[in-house]
N, C-alpha and C positions, 0 to 999 in steps of 0.2 A: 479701476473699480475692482473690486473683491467680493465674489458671492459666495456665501456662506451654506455649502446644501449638503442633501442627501443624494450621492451620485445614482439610486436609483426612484429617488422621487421626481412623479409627472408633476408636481408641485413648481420642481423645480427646474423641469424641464419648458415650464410657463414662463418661466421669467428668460432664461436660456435664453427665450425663442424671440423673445422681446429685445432684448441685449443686441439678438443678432439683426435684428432685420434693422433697428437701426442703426448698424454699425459700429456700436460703441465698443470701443476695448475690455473686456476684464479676464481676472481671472477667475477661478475656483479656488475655493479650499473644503476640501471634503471632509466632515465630520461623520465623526462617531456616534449611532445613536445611544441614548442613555449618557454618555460623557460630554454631548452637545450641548447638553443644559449648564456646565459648567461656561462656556464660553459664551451663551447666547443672554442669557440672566443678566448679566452685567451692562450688556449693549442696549436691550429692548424691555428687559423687564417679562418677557415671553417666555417658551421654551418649543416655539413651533419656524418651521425653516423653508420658504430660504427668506435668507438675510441679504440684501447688499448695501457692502461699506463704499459711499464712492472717494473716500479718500483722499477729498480735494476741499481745500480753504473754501469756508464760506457755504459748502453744502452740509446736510446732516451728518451725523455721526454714521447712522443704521435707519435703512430703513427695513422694516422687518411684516411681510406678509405680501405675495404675488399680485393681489389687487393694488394693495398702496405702491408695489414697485412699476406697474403699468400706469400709474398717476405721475408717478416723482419721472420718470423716465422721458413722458410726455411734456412736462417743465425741462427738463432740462436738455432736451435737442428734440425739438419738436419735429423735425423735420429725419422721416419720414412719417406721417403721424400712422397714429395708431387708434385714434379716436374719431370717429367723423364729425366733421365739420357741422354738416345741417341738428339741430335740437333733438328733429325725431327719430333719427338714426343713432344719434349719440344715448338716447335714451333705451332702442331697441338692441344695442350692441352691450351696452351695462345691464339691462338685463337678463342678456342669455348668459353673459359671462358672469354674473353672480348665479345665476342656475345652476351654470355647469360646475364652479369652484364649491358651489358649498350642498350642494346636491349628487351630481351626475360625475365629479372627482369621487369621491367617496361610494360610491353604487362603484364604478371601474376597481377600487382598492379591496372591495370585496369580494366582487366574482373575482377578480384575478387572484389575489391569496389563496381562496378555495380552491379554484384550477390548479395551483402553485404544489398546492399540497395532498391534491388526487392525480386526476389523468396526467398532469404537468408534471407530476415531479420529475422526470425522466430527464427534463431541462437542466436541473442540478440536484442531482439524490445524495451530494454529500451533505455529511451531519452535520455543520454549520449553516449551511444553506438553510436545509432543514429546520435547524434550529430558530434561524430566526422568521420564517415563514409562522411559525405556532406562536412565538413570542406576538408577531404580530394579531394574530388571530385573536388570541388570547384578549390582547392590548385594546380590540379595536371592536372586542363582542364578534367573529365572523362566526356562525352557528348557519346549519341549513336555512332556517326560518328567514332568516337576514338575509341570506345570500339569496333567497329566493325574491326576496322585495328588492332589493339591487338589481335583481337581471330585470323584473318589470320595468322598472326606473330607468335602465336603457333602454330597452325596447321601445318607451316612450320617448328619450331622448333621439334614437334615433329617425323616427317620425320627425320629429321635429327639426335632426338637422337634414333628411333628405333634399331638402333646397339646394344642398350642395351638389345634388345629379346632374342639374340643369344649369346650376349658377354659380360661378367661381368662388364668390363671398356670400357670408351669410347676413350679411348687413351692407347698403351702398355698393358701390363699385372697386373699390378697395379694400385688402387687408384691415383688421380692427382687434380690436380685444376677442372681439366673441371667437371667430377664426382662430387664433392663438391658442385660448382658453382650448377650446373644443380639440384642436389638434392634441395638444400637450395631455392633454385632461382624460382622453380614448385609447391615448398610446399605447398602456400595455396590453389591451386586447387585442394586438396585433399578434398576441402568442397563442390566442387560443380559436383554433379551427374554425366554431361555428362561428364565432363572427367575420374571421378572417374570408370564408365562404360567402356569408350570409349577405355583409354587406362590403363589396368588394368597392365601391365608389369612397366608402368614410377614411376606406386606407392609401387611395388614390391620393386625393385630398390632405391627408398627411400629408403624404410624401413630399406633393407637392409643397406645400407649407413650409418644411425644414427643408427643402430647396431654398426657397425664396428668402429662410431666416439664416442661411450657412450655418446650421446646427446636425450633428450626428445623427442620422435614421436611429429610432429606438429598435430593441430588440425585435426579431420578427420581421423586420421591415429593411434590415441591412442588405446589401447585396453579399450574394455566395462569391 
């Protein structure tokens, strides 16, 4: 299998995370943004990432967006699953991980840019870096105003995943979507202090997680 991503998108650090835990082989192929569109258009009709090709007779060509690939993923080696079993779990685990993907991902991609490009720049003050920290900005509307409904948006997120203090998963007894999502989906505030302070259990919890999926600690989160 061949995934198609942004090597620093938590987008695609969801699907990674999926890949790994149940042990499925792929590789990467890191795109370009802005030149991505040329290779992704063709496969899905899209121009958003990640993509995976699983490259094998008889499966799709592409399947392209982090929810559809925690579906397809689940048909085709179910075992170790990722969805629970029981109706009402499966329904509470879909939707915190559509929360967190089309909500609470995006609230993280704005406080962290802003951070990226005030107190943070120090992480990488060269002028590409630079560069495309504004491009995004720019790309994605991040203005004070925003960014200030993004950090509420966590703050409530994080309320809500506290269940994590006491309880391993955030659904059942088992790993799931919602677990994944939320790991993958929080990652890059692992670079910025007050949360890294704030809430020391949500990065525990990571950590743990890309344990359990053999996937690289995100930034922040590596060992010195």
């Amino acid at each position: 299998m061949l995934l198609l991503q942004f090597s620093t998108s938590h987008y695609c650090r969801k699907a990674r995370l999926a890949l790994g835990y149940k042990r499925i082989p792929y590789q990467v192929e890191n795109l370009t943004p802005g030149i991505h569109i040329l290779k992704l258009k063709p496969l899905t009709g899209l121009t958003t990432i990640p993509v995976l090709l699983p490259q094998k007779t008889g499966e799709p060509q592409a399947v392209a967006d982090s929810t559809r690939i925690f579906k397809y993923l689940e048909i085709y080696q179910p075992d170790p699953p990722i969805i629970p079993t029981d109706t009402t779990q499966q329904t509470q685990a879909w939707l915190l991980e559509d929360w967190l993907d089309e909500s609470i991902g995006t609230a993280t991609r704005f406080v962290y840019y802003h951070f990226r490009a005030g107190e943070g720049k120090s992480i990488d003050p060269s002028l590409f870096s630079q560069l495309v920290i504004n491009i995004v900005r720019r790309q994605y509307g991040i203005t004070p105003a925003t960014v200030e409904l993004a950090s509420q948006r966590l703050e409530t997120a994080m309320d809500v995943l506290s269940y994590w203090q006491t309880q391993p998963y955030l659904v059942g007894d088992r790993l799931s979507v919602a677990d994944i999502a939320a790991a993958a989906l929080l990652s890059p505030l692992a670079l910025i202090p007050h949360y890294r302070h704030t809430y020391p259990w949500l990065f525990e919890r990571i950590v743990t997680i890309h344990s359990s999926c053999g996937e690289t600690l995100p930034p922040g989160l590596s060992p010195r």
